[in-house]
One Martini backbone bead per residue (centre of mass of N, CA, C, O) as a GRO file, in nm:
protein
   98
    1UNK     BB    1  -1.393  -0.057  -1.023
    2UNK     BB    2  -1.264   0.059  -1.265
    3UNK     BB    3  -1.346   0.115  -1.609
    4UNK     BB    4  -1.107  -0.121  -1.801
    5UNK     BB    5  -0.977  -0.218  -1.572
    6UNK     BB    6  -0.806  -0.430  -1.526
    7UNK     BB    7  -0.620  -0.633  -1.307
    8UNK     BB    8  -0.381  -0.742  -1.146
    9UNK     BB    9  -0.112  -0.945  -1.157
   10UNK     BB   10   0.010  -1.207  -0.950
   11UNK     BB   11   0.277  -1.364  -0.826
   12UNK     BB   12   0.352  -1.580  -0.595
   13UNK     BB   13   0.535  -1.423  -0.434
   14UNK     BB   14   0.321  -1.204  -0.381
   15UNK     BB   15   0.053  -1.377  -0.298
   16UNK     BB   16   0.202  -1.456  -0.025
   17UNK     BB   17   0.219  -1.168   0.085
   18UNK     BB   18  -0.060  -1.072   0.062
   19UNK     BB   19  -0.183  -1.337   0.258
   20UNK     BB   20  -0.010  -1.211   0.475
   21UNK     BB   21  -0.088  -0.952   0.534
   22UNK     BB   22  -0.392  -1.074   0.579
   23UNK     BB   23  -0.301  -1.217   0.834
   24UNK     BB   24  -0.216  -0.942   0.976
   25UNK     BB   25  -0.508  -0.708   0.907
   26UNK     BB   26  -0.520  -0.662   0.629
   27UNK     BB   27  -0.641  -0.558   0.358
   28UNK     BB   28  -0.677  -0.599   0.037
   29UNK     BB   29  -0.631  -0.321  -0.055
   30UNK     BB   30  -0.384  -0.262   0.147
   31UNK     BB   31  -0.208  -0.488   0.015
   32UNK     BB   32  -0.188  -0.346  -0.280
   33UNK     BB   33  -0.079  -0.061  -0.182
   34UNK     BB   34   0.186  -0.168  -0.054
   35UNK     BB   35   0.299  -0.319  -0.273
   36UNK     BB   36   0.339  -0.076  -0.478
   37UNK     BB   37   0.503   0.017  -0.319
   38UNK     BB   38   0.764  -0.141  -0.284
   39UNK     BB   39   0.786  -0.164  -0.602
   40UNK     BB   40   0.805   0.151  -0.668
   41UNK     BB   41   0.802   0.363  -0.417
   42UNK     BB   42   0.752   0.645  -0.440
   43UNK     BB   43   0.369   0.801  -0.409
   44UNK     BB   44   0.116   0.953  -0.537
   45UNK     BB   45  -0.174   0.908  -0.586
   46UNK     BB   46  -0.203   0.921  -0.860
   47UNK     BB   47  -0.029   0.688  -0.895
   48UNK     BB   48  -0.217   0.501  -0.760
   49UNK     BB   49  -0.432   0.480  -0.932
   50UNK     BB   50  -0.297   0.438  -1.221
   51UNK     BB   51  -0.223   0.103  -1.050
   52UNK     BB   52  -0.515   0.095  -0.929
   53UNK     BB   53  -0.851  -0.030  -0.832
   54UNK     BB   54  -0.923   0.298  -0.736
   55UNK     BB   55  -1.065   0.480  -0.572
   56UNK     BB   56  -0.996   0.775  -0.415
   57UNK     BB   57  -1.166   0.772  -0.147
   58UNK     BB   58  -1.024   0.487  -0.082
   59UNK     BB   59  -0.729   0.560  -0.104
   60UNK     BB   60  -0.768   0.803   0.131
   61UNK     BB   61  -0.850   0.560   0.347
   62UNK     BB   62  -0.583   0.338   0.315
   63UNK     BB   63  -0.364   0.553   0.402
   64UNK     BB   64  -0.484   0.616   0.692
   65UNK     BB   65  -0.458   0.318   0.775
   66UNK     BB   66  -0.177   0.259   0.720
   67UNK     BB   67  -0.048   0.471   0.902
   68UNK     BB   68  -0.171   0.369   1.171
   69UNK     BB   69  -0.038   0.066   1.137
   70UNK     BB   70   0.288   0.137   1.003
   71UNK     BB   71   0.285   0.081   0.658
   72UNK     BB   72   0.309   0.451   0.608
   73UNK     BB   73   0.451   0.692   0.503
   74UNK     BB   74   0.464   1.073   0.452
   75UNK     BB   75   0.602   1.251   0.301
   76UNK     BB   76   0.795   1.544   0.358
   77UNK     BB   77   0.732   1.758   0.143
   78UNK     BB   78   0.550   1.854  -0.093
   79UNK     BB   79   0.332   1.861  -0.456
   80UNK     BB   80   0.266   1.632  -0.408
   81UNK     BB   81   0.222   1.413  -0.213
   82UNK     BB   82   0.339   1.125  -0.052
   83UNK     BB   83   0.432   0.805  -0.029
   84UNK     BB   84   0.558   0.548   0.181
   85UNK     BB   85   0.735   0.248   0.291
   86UNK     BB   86   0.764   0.052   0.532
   87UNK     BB   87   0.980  -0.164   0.652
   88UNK     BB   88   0.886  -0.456   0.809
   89UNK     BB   89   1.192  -0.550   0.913
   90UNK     BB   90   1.234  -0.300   1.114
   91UNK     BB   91   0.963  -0.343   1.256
   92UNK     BB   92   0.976  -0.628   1.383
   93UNK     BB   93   1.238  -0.606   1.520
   94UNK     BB   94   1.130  -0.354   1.725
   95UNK     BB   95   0.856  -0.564   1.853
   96UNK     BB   96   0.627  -0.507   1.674
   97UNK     BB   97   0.281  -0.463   1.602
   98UNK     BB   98  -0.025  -0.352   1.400
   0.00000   0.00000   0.00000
């Protein structure tokens, strides 16, 4: 964790879901990527650096997890790249499972 960034503290609703997420089979990492991504909307890697307690070469072993998992994709054109959530109500749908 980079020095002098608090954690960000999650409210009950938040923690509920992330403890979802991780007994899905993310990573305490992944599913707070996840979270960022789905409070924030579309955000390019340096957006999330900004708000998540990672270095990079993490956050892009992270989101290149998250993508092959099904639970991120990246926006199409444009740089800086960008990523955005795939909403997971869609996901489990059409009975998939990560």
């Amino acid at each position: 964790m980079p020095d002098g960034i608090p954690p960000r503290r999650l409210n009950q609703d938040e923690a509920t879901v992330r403890s979802i997420l991780i007994d899905l089979g993310l990573t305490e990492n992944e599913a707070d990527v996840y979270l960022s991504l789905i409070e924030h909307g579309s955000m390019s890697a340096g957006d999330m650096l900004r708000n998540l307690n990672l270095r990079q070469p993490q956050l892009y072993d992270i989101t290149s997890s998250l993508e092959r998992k099904g639970f991120i994709n990246a926006v199409e054109g444009g740089r800086p790249k960008r990523f955005e959530a795939i909403s997971q109500r869609r996901y489990c749908w059409r009975g998939r499972r990560p």
